[in-house]
Steps between C-alpha positions, in 0.01 A plus 500: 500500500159307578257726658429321898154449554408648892451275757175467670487647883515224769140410604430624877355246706243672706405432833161550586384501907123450508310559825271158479195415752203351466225616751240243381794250651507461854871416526603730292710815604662784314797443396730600203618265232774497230546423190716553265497488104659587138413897400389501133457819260254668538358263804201692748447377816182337406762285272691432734262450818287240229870314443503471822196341510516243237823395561581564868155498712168467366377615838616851452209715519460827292229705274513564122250525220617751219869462539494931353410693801103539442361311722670567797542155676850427519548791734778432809803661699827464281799590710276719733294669258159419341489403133409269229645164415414558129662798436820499754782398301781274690768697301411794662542342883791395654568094492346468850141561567235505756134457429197518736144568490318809510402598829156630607329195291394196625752236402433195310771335480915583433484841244134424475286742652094572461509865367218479307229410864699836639367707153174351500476620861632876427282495168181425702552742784615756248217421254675550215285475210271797366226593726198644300155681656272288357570190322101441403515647166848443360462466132838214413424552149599888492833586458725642805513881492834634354792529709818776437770303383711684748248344810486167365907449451461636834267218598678235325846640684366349838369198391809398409564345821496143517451406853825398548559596855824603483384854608350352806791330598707793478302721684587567888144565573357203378760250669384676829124540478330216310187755423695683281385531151833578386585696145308246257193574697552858492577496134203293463273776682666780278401322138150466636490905618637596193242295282204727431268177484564474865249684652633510887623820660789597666298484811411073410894436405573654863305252664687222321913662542492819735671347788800347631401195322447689154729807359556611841702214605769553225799590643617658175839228495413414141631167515168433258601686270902410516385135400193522303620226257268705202631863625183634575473850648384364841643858680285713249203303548541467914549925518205551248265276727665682832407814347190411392378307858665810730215750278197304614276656779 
């Protein structure tokens, strides 16, 4: 008896709804937009939102540059929750599905929104780069001062985020009070006051987060750290700072 060979499962043809506008476009208004397409194995939906666009509508506007989840840019909401393009698999979604842009950013155009002019804005009000006494006699030649191993995997834990702003669109407080600095900008603040080459106090980092705008203005729904597409510890980092900002006099 010859052995059968098994069949290969029926594609799915997926129907994506995309929320398009373009505000640069004075006739344009929000509406949402269908199309459909063939699944293939293994297909993201950075696959399949670029089929779209070569062979459906070259006006379909979205952001991408690593295709791998490093650089953060292809960050939207997939059925109602924010994620990555580049590493949400079609296979794992149902055949239908909804995309929009993240909310709080300032929309450029269909999925395209301008994260990175929101983090440049929370980076410079947060200031976060090391802050040194005196910069006047700074020797570049000499070698950094040695770090425990245990501080600096500590370190490199929180810069692991990539500015994505899924975080920030999953987080209540944010999406009600544009000040908000939301849980990259508190994780941000914690590398820094963990770094001994930082030389600000407690008392300095207060002036920058210990308000409603700041750690105080977390309403502890964790939404942040639910979505973090790199699974940081966001709650660990947000109770640490707390802690830290409710001990200054």
């Amino acid at each position: 008896m010859s052995e059968q060979i098994p069949l290969s499962p029926v594609a799915r043809t997926l129907e994506l709804n995309i929320l398009r506008h373009n505000p640069a476009d004075p006739a344009s208004e929000p509406r949402f937009e269908c199309f459909e397409l063939e699944e293939a194995d293994a297909m993201t939906l950075f696959i399949a939102l670029n089929e779209i666009r070569e062979n459906q509508d070259p006006s379909l506007q979205f952001d991408f540059v690593c295709r791998a989840g490093i650089c953060g840019s292809c960050g939207m909401i997939i059925n109602g929750r924010p994620g990555l393009a580049c590493r949400t698999l079609t296979k794992d979604l149902p055949n239908k599905i909804t995309l929009a842009p993240l909310p709080a950013f300032e929309l450029i155009g269909d999925l395209s929104v301008n994260t990175g002019k929101w983090m440049r804005g929370m980076s410079e009000r947060l200031e976060t780069w090391i802050h040194r006494q005196s910069l006047e006699n700074v020797d570049i030649d000499k070698l950094e001062d040695r770090m425990e191993p245990e501080l600096a995997e500590r370190l490199y834990e929180l810069e692991r985020c990539i500015e994505c702003g899924c975080c920030i669109a999953a987080c209540g407080t944010a999406l009600m009070h544009d000040d908000f600095i939301g849980a990259v900008g508190l994780n941000q603040v914690t590398r820094f006051q963990l770094d001994p080459r930082d030389e600000r106090s407690d008392a300095d980092f207060y002036q920058l987060v210990g308000d409603d705008s700041g750690v105080f203005g977390c309403m502890t729904l964790l939404g942040c750290e639910d979505l973090c597409p790199k699974n940081l510890p966001l709650a660990a980092q947000i109770s640490f700072l707390r802690r830290r900002m409710a001990a200054v006099k």
